[in-house]
N, C-alpha and C positions, 0 to 999 in steps of 0.2 A: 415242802415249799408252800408261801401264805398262797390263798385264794385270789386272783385275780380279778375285782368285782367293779361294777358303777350300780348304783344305787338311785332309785326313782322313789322318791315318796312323795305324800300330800300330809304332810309335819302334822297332826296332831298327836293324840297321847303315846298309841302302841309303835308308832313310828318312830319317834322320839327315840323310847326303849330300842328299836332296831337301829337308830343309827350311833346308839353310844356301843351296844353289842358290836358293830362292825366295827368303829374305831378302836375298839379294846382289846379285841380279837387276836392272837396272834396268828390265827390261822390265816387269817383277811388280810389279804392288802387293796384299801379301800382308795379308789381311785380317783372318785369324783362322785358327788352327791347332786341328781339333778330333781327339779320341782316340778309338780304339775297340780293344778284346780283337782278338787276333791271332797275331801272332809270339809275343808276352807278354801276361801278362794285365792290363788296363786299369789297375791299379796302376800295371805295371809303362812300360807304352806311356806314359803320362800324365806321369811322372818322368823317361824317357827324353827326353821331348821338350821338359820344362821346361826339364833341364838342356842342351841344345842352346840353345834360344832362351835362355835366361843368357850362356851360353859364347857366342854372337854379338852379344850387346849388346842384345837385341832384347826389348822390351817388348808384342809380340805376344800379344795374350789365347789363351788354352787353352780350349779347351772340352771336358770330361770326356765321354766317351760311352761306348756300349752294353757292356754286361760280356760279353754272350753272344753266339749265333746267335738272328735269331728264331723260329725251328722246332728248328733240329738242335739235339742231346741232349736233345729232351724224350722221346723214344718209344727205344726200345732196340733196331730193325729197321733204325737207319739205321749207316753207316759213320762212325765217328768221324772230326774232325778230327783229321791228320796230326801226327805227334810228329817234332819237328826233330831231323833226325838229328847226332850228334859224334861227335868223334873225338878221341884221347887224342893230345899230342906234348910229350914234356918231362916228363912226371906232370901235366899241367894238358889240364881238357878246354877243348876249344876247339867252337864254335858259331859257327852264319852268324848268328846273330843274341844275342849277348850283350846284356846290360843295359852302358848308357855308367858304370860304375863308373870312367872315369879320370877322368871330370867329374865338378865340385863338385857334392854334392847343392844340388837346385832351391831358391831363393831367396823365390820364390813361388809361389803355390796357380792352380791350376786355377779359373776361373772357377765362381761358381755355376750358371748354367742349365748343363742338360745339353745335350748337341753337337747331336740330333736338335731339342731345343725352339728353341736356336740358330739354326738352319738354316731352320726354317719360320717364326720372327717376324721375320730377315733378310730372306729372300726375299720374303715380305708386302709389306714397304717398300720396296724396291728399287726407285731411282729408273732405275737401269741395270744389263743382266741382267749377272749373275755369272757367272763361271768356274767350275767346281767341279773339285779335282783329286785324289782319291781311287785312295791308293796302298795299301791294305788292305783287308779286308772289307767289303764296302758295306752294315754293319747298320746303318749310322746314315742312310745316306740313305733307304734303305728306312722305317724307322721314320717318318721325316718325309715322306716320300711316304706312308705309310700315314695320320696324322696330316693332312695336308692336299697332294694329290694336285696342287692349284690352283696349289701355288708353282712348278710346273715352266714356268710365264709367264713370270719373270724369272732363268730359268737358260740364260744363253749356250749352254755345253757341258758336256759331264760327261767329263774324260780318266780313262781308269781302265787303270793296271795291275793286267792280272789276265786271266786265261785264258790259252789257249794252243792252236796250232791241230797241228804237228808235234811240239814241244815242250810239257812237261808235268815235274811233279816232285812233287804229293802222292800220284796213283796213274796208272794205267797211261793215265787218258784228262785228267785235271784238275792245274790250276793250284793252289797253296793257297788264296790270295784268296778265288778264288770257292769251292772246295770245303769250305773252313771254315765259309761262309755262303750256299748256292745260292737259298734263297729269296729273299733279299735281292736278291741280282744277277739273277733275276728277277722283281724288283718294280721294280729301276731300271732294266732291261731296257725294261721295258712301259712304262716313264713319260711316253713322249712325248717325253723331251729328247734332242739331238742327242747321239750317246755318239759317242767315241773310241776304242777299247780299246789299247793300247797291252800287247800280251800277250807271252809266253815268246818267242815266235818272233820279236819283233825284239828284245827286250832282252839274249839269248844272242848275237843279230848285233852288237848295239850294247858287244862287252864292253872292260872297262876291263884295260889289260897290268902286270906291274912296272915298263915304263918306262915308259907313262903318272904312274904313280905316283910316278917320280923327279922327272918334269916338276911335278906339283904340288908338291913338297916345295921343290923351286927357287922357286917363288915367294913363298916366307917368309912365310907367311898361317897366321891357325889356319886357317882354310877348308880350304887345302890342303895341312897338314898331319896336320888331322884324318881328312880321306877319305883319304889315302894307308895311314891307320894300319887306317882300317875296311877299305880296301879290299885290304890287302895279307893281312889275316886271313880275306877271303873270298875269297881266290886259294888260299888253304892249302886252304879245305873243298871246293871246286872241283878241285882237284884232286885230292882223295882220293874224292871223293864221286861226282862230275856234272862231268869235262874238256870245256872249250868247245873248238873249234873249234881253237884253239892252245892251248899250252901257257903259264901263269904268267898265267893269266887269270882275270875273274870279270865277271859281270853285274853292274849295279848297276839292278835294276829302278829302283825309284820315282825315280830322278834323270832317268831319261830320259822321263819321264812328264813332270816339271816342264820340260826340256828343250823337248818337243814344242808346250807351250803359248806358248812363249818364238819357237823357230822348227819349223814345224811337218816342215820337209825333211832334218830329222835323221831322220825315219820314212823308211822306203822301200818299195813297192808296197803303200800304203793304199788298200784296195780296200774300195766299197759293197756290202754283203753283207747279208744275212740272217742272224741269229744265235738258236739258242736258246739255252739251260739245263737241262744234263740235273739232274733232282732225285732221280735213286733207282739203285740199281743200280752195274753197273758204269758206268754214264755221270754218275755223281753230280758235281755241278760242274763235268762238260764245258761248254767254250764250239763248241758243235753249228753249224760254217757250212756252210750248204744249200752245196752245190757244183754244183748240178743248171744245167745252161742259161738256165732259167726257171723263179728262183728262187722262195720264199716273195717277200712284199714286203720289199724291203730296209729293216733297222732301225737300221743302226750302219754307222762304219767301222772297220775292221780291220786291223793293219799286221803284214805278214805279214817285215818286214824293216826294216834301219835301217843307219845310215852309223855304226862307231865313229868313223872319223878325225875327223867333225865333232865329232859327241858331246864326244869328247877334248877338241878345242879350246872347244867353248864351257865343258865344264867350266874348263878353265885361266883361261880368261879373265875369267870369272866370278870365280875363288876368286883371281883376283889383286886384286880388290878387298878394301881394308881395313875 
C-alpha cells in the first residue's frame, strides 16, 4: 500500500525534483504539499511549488506557511541565515536555487489555512499515522508541535533533510535547513516522533552525474526533462562552488529524502544515535551526534551514507512515468 505522506518544502531546485518524485511515485500517496521561507522567501517557495504541481497535472492542495525562523532574527547576537552564494557565466547570474521562471505562472492559490494550523487539525483526525517528509526548515512543524505537542500520536515518521555530520555548507559546523531555523529542529528534535535525518553526508554520496542526466532526458517525460535541466544547473554551482567526490556532479538533497521513504536502502549506514542542536555560537545549527560509546539516549536515526547507483535508477524509473 502507497506511503501515506505531507510534504514541507522551500520550492527551489532539488525540491522541485522531490515533489514531482512524490507525485509520480506509486508507492506515495501524496497528501498535501505545505510551504515555508527558506531557499526563497514564502512568496517565492509558495509559487515555485504551485507551478510544479500545475506543470504535473496535479491538483495537490498547497498549504502556505511560516515567513520566518521562530527565534532567529529577532535579537541581533545571533548569526544570520546564510546568503546563497552565485556565480556569474555568460553575463547571467546563476543560483543553486533560482525561482522556476520557465514554468507557467501558478494557475491556482494556495490553500487558506496556514501549513502549521494544517498539520495539527490533520493529525487530530488521523484515522492512520502519517508520514511527514520535510525537505526545508522545520518552522512549520515546530510551530504545530508548539500549538499541540499531542499530534505527535498519529505521525508514523518525520524524514528530514537537513544537517550534516562531515559535510556542511552554511558554516563551518551546519547544514542551511537546520541553521536557518535551529530552534525549530529542536523542537521537532524533542517531539517524541520517530526522525529520520537524511543529512549532507549521504545526499553529497547519493549525487546525481551529467550522464545520469542524459538517462533522464531519454525517457521523454517532463519529469525527466525537467530534473535534468535543474539538475544540470546545479552541477555548474558545484562545480565552481562545493566539487563532489567526482566531477560534473551535484546533490539533489530533497529527492533522496522522498527516495528514502519509497525504499529506505537507498540510505547507507543508518545508524541509532543521539542527536543534538547546537543554537548559538559557532555550533549554531549543528546536528551534535554524541559519538561517545555510551551514548546520551538514542533519539533519531542518522545516515551517514547512501547508494547513487540506486538513487539514479529509482529516479529513472519513476520519471519514466507519464
Amino acid at each position: 500500500m502507497a506511503e501515506k505522506i505531507i510534504l514541507d518544502v522551500d520550492t527551489g531546485s532539488d525540491d522541485a525534483v522531490a515533489i514531482m518524485t512524490a507525485v509520480l511515485s506509486p508507492d506515495i500517496d501524496l497528501t498535501a504539499v505545505c510551504t515555508v521561507a527558506g531557499n526563497k522567501s514564502i512568496e517565492n517557495t509558495t509559487e515555485n511549488t504551485l507551478r510544479v504541481l500545475d506543470a504535473m497535472h496535479s491538483n495537490i492542495p498547497v498549504y502556505r506557511g511560516c515567513v520566518s525562523p521562530v527565534i532567529k532574527g529577532l535579537v541581533n547576537n545571533r548569526l544570520p541565515p546564510s546568503h546563497r552564494k552565485e556565480i556569474m557565466i555568460d553575463g547571467k547570474i546563476i543560483q543553486m536555487h533560482d525561482d522556476l521562471l520557465d514554468l507557467p505562472a501558478a494557475s491556482r492559490k494556495h490553500e487558506e489555512t496556514p501549513a502549521p494550523v494544517y498539520y495539527v487539525e490533520t493529525l487530530r483526525k488521523a484515522k492512520q499515522p502519517i508520514t511527514l517528509v520535510a525537505v526545508g526548515p522545520l518552522t512549520n512543524l515546530a510551530v504545530a508541535f508548539l500549538i499541540d505537542p499531542l499530534i505527535v500520536k498519529n505521525i508514523k515518521k518525520i524524514v528530514i533533510m537537513g544537517g550534516g555530520y562531515r559535510v556542511t555548507n552554511s558554516s563551518s559546523s551546519a547544514e542551511f535547513n537546520v541553521f536557518y531555523d535551529p530552534e525549530a529542529a529542536e523542537i521537532v528534535q524533542k517531539s517524541g516522533a520517530k526522525i529520520l535525518w537524511v543529512p549532507l553526508d549521504a545526499t553529497h554520496a547519493a549525487y546525481i552525474t551529467k550522464e545520469d542526466c542524459k538517462k533522464f532526458r531519454s525517457l521523454n517525460t517532463f519529469a525527466g526533462d525537467f530534473a535534468a535541466k535543474l539538475i544540470e544547473q546545479r552541477i555548474v554551482i558545484h562545480n565552481a562552488l562545493q566539487p563532489l567526490a567526482v566531477p560534473d556532479a551535484a546533490a539533489v538533497h530533497d529527492a533522496l529524502a522522498v527516495c528514502a521513504v519509497i525504499d529506505e536502502s537507498v540510505l547507507q549506514d543508518v545508524r541509532h544515535v543521539h542527536c543534538d542542536i547546537g543554537l548559538g555560537d559557532y555550533a549554531e545549527g549543528q546536528t551534535i551526534i554524541d559519538p561517545r560509546y555510551y551514548p546520551e539516549e538514542r533519539n533519531c536515526y542518522f545516515a551517514f551514507n547512501a547508494d547513487p547507483v540506486k538513487f539514479c535508477n529509482m529516479l529513472c524509473e519513476i520519471f519514466s512515468k507519464k
